[in-house]
N, C-alpha and C positions, 0 to 999 in steps of 0.2 A: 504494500500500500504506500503509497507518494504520502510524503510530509505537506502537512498544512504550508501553502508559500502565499506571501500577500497578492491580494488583488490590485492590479496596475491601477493606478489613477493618474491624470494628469500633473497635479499637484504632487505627487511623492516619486513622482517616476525618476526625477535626480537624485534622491535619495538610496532608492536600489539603486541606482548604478555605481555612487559611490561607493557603497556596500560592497557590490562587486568588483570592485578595487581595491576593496579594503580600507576606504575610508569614510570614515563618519563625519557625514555631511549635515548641519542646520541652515536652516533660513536664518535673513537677518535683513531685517527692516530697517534701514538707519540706525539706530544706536538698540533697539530691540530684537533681541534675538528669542527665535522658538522652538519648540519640539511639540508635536509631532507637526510633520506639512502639511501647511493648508493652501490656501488659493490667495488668500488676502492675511494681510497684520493682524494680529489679536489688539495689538496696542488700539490702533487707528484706521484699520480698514484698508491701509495702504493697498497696494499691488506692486509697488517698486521692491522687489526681492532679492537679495543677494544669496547666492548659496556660501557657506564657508567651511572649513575643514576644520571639526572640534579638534582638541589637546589629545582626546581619549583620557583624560584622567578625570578619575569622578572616585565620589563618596556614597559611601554607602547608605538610603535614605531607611528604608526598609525592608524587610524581606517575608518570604513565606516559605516553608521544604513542602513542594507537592507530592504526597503521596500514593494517589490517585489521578490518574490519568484521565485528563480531557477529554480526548481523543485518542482511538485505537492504537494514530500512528504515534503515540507517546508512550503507550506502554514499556517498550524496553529501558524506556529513558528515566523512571522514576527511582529512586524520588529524584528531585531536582529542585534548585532551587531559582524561584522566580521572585524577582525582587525591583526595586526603584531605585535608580542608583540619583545624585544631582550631578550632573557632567560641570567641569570646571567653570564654563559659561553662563552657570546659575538655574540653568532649565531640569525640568525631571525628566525622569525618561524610564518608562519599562523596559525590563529585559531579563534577564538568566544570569547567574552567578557560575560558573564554571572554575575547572582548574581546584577543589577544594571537599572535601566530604562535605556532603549538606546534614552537616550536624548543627542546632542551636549552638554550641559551644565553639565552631568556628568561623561565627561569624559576631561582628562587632556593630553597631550601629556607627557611624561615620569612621570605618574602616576605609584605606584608600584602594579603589581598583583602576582598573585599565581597560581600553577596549581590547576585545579581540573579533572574530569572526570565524564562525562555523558555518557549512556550506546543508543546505537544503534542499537537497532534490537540485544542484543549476543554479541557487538565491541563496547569496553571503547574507548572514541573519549576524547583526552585532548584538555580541555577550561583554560578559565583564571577567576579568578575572582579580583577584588581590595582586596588587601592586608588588 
């Protein structure tokens, strides 16, 4: 069974491709920067969009160890831990914790990580790993 991969839109389509570069790409509106991509500024409604290439260095905001599986195609995968990291740039961001036993006990509320990228089916998906 194929792994869940995102559905294309207009608005995140630079997004994957940075992905599949291996680089974690935000929007940035003038001095506003966001996560996830949208069409327009959260600030102001702008449309003047700049893409820019995060640090990859992010904090750990919260997390979850999922035990149960979503989706069929996640079962091998459990547990795992799914979590919020804040990327250097101030924005949150969902994502996966990697690299680490998803034990309570090895994870830290504002622990520092990093990006990385694991590949889905053909689509780089950014995780985080501890720094």
């Amino acid at each position: 069974m194929d792994k869940i991969k995102p559905i294309p839109q207009p608005e995140s389509d630079r997004y994957w491709e940075g992905a599949n570069e291996k680089k974690l790409l935000l929007q940035k509106f003038g001095d506003h920067v966001q996560f996830y991509p949208r069409a327009v500024s959260t600030k102001d409604g702008s449309r003047d969009v700049e893409w820019i290439e995060a640090s990859g260095k992010a904090k750990l905001y919260t997390f979850t160890i999922v035990h149960q599986a979503p989706h069929p195609t996640f079962v091998e995968e459990v547990p795992y831990i799914a979590a919020i990291v804040t990327l250097e740039e101030g924005v949150n961001m969902p994502t996966r914790i990697i690299g680490i036993d998803p034990e309570p006990e090895n994870l830290k509320i504002g622990m520092d990580l990093v990006v990385d990228f694991i590949d889905a089916d053909g689509q780089n998906l950014p995780v985080f790993r501890p720094a």
